[in-house]
C-alpha positions as CSV (number, residue, x, y, z in Angstrom):
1,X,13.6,6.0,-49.8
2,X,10.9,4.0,-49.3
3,X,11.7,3.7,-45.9
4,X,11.6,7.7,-45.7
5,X,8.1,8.2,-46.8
6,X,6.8,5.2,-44.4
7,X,8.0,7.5,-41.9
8,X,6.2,10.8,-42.8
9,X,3.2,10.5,-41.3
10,X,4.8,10.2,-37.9
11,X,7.4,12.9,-38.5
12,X,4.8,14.9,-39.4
13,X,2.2,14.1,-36.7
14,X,5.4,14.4,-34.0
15,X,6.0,18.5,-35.5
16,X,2.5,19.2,-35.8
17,X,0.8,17.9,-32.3
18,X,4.2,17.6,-30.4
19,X,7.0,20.1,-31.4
20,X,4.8,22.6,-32.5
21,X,2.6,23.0,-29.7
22,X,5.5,23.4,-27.4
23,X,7.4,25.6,-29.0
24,X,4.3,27.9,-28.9
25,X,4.1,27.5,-25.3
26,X,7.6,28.3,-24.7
27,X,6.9,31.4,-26.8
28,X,3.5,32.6,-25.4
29,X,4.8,31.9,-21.4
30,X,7.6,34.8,-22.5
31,X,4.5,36.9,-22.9
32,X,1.2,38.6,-21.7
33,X,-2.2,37.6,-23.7
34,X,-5.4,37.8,-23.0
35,X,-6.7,36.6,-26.6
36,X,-8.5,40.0,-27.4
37,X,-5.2,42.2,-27.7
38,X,-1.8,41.7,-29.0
39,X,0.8,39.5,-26.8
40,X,2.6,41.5,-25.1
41,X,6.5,40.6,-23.9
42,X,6.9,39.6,-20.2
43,X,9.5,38.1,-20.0
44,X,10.3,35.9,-17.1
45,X,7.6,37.7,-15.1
46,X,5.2,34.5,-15.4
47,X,8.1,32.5,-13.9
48,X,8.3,34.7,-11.1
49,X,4.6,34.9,-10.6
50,X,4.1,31.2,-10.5
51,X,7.1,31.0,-7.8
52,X,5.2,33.5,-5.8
53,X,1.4,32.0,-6.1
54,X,0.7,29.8,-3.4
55,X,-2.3,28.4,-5.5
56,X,0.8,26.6,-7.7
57,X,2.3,25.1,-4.5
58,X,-1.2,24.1,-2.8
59,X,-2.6,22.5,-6.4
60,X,0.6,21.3,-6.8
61,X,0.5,18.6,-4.0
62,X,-2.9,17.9,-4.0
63,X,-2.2,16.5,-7.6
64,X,0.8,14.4,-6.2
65,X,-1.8,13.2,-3.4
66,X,-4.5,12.0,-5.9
67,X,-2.1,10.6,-8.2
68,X,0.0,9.0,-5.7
69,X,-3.5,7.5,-3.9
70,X,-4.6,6.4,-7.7
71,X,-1.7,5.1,-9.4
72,X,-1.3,2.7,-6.0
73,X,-5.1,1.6,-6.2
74,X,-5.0,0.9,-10.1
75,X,-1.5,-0.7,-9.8
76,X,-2.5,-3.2,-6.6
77,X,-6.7,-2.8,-7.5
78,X,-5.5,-4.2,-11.6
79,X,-3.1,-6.7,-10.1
80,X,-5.7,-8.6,-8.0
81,X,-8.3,-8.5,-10.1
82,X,-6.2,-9.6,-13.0
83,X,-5.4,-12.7,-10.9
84,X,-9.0,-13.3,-10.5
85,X,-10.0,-13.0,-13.8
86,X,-7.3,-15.5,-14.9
87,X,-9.0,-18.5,-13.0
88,X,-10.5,-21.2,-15.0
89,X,-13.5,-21.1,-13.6
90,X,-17.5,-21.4,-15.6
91,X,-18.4,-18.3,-16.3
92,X,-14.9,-16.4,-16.5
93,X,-15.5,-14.9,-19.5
94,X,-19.0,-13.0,-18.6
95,X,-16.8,-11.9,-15.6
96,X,-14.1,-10.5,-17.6
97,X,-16.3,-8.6,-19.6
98,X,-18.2,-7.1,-17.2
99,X,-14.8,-6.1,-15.2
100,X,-13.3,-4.5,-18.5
101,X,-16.7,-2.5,-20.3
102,X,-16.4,0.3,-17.2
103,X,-12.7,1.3,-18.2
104,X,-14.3,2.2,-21.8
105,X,-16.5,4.9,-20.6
106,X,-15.6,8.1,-21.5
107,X,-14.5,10.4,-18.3
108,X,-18.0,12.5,-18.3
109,X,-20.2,9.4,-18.6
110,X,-18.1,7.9,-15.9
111,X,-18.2,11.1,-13.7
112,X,-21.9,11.5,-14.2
113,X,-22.3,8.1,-12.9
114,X,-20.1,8.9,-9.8
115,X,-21.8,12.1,-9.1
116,X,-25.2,10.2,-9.0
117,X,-23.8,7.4,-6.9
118,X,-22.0,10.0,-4.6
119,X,-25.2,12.0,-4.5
120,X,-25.9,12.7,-0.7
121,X,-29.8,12.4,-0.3
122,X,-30.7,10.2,-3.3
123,X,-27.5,8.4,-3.9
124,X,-27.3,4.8,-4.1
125,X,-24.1,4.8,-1.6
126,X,-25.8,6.4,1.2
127,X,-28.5,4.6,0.6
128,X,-26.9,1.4,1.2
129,X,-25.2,3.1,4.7
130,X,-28.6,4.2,5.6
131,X,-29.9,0.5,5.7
132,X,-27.5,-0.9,8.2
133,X,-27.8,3.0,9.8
134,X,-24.9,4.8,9.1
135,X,-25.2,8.2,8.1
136,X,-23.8,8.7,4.7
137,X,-21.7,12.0,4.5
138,X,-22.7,15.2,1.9
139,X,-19.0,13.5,0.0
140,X,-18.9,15.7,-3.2
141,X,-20.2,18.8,-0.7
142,X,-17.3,18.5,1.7
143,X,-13.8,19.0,1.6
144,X,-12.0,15.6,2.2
145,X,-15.1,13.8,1.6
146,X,-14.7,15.2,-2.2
147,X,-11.6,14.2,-2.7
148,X,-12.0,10.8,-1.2
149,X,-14.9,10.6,-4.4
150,X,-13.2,11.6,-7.4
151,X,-10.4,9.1,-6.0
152,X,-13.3,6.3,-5.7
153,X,-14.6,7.4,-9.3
154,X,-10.7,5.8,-10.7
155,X,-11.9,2.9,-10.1
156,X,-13.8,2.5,-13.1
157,X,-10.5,1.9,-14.7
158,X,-9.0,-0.7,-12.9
159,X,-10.2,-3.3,-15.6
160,X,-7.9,-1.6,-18.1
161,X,-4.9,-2.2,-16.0
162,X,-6.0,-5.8,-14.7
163,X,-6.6,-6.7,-19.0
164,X,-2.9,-6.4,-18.6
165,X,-2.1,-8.1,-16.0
166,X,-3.8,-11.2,-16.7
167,X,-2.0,-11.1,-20.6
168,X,1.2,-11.0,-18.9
169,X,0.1,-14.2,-16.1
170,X,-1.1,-16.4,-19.3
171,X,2.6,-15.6,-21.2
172,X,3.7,-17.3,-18.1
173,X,4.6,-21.0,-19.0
174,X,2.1,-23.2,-16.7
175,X,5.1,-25.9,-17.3
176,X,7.1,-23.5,-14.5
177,X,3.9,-24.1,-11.7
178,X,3.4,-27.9,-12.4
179,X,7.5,-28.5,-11.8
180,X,6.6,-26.2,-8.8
181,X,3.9,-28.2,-7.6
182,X,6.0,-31.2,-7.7
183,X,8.5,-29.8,-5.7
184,X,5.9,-29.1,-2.9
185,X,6.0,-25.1,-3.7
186,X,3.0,-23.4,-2.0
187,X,0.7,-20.9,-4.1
188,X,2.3,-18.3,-2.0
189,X,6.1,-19.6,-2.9
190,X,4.8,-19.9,-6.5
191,X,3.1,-16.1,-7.1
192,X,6.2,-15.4,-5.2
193,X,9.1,-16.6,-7.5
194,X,7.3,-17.4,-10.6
195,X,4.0,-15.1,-11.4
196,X,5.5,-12.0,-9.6
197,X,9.1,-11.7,-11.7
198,X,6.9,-12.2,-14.9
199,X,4.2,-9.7,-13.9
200,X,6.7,-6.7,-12.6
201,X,7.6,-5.1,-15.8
202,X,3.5,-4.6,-16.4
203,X,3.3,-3.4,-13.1
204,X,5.3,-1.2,-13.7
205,X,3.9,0.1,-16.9
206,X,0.3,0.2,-15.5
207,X,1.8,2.3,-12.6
208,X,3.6,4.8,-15.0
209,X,0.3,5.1,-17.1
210,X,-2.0,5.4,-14.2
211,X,0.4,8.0,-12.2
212,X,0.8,9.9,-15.4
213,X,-2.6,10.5,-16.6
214,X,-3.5,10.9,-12.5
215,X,-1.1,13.6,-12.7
216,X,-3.0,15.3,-15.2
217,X,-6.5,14.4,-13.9
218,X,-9.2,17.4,-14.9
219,X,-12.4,15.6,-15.9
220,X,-13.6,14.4,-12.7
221,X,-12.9,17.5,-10.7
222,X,-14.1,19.7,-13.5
223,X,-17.7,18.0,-13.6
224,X,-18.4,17.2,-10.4
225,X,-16.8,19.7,-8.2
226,X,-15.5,22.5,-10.2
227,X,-12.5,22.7,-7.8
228,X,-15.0,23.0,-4.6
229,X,-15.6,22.5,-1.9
230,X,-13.0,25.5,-0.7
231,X,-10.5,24.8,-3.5
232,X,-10.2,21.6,-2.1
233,X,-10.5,19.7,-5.3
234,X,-8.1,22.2,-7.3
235,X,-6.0,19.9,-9.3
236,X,-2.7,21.4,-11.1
237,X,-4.8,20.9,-14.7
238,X,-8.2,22.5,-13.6
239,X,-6.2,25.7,-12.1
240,X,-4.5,25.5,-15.1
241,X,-7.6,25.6,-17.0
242,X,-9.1,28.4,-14.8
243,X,-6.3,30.5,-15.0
244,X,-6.0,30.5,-19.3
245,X,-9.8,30.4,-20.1
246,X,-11.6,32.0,-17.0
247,X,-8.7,34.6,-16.1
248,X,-7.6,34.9,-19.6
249,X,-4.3,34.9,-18.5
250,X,-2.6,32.7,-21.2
251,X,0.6,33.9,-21.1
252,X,0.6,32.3,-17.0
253,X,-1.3,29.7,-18.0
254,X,1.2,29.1,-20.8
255,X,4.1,28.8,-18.0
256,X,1.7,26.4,-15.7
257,X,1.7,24.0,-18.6
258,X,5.3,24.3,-18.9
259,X,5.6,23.7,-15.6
260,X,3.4,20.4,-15.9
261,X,5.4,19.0,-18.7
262,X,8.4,19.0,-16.9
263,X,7.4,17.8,-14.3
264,X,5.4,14.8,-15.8
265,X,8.6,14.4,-18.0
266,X,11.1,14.0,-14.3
267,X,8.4,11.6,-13.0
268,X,8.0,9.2,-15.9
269,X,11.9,8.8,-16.8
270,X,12.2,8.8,-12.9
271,X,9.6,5.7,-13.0
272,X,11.1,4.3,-16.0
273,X,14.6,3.9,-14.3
274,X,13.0,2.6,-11.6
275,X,10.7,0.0,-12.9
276,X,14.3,-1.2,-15.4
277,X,16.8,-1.5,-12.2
278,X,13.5,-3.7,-10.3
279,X,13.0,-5.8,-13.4
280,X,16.5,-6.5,-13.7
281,X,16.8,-7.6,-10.1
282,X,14.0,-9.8,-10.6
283,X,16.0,-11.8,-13.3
């Protein structure tokens, strides 16, 4: 009994922010709204309209782009960094502060901060290309050059992921490296057989949180480029976004997010049962 009540506050939270929610989605993607009449029943006509828009397909695979491009950066950026900030050396822990405060910034505060470094005639990055005279490009002004940005812009969170990675390299017993050492084992041979098996299930989890919430990226684009240049920073979420509270097409937008939930859903248990058969084969 005891037991039962311990338990109610998750239950509860699960129906009310989980359950809930997407049952109402199912519900309001079956139906026409444009929150100042009635819903009115569609259907599967919001299924066939999101086959037919090629703004689905085109947002569609930029997100895989930018998520792909930033779950590989904060996977391999987290992993060396991680390394580095496990050396005993003085000063380590200044250094590991100052590599983990940017991942606490909230997404506007960091976006604001990329916009001004990205900024094309006062921004510190062309700035620094105009001294050794390279001319900087307009970046959050041109398509490409935009995307390119809001990818840059993920790194602020590469300290979250390398936190991880260097909990995971101190579990490691150092007893494994000095029996190494004696051996003659390189640091090459010993990353190789003894850091790397230890570190690939939280590579694996940092890659599944970072292509996940890369997935669903809307901050960054929303703030600094509002889609633009040409559409060519419409992300799956901000289209999303456009269509329900600019459009006022909830019923569609209700289908997008249905759309994105499945989808997110294939890729993480596809990730999952790939990161368990690579662990396993590590052992």
């Amino acid at each position: 009994m005891k037991l039962g009540w311990m338990l109610l506050p998750w239950t509860l939270s699960l129906l009310l922010l989980v359950v809930f929610p997407l049952l109402a989605t199912a519900f309001l993607s079956l139906h026409h709204w444009d929150f100042l009449s009635a819903p009115g029943w569609a259907g599967l006509d919001n299924f066939r309209q999101l086959l037919a828009d090629p703004m689905v397909s085109r947002s569609l695979r930029l997100t895989a782009l930018f998520a792909g491009l930033s779950a590989l950066s904060e996977t391999l950026g987290g992993l060396a960094l991680g390394l580095l900030m496990h050396e005993k050396v003085p000063g380590i822990g200044a250094f590991r502060t100052l590599c983990y405060l940017p991942s606490v910034l909230s997404g506007v505060a960091a976006t604001l901060i990329g916009m001004w470094l990205f900024q094309p005639e006062r921004g510190l990055i062309n700035r620094c290309l105009a001294l050794v005279g390279v001319e900087g490009p307009r970046w959050l002004l041109q398509p490409g050059w935009a995307l390119l940005a809001l990818w840059l812009m993920t790194f602020w969170g590469l300290g979250r992921s390398a936190l991880l990675v260097l909990a995971a390299r101190q579990s490691v017993p150092e007893t494994l490296y000095e029996a190494a050492r004696l051996e003659g084992a390189s640091s090459v041979q010993q990353f190789w057989h003894i850091s790397w098996p230890h570190l690939v299930p939280t590579l694996s989890f940092n890659l599944l949180i970072a292509g996940a919430t890369a997935a669903q990226s809307f901050t960054g684009a929303y703030v600094a480029t509002a889609g633009g240049p040409l559409e060519s920073t419409t992300f799956f979420v901000l289209y999303l976004y456009q269509v329900g509270f600019q459009q006022l097409r909830m019923g569609y937008a209700a289908s997008l997010s249905l759309l994105l939930f499945f989808l997110t859903f294939a890729l993480a248990w596809a990730m999952e049962a790939g990161s368990e058969s690579d662990w396993e084969s590590t052992l």
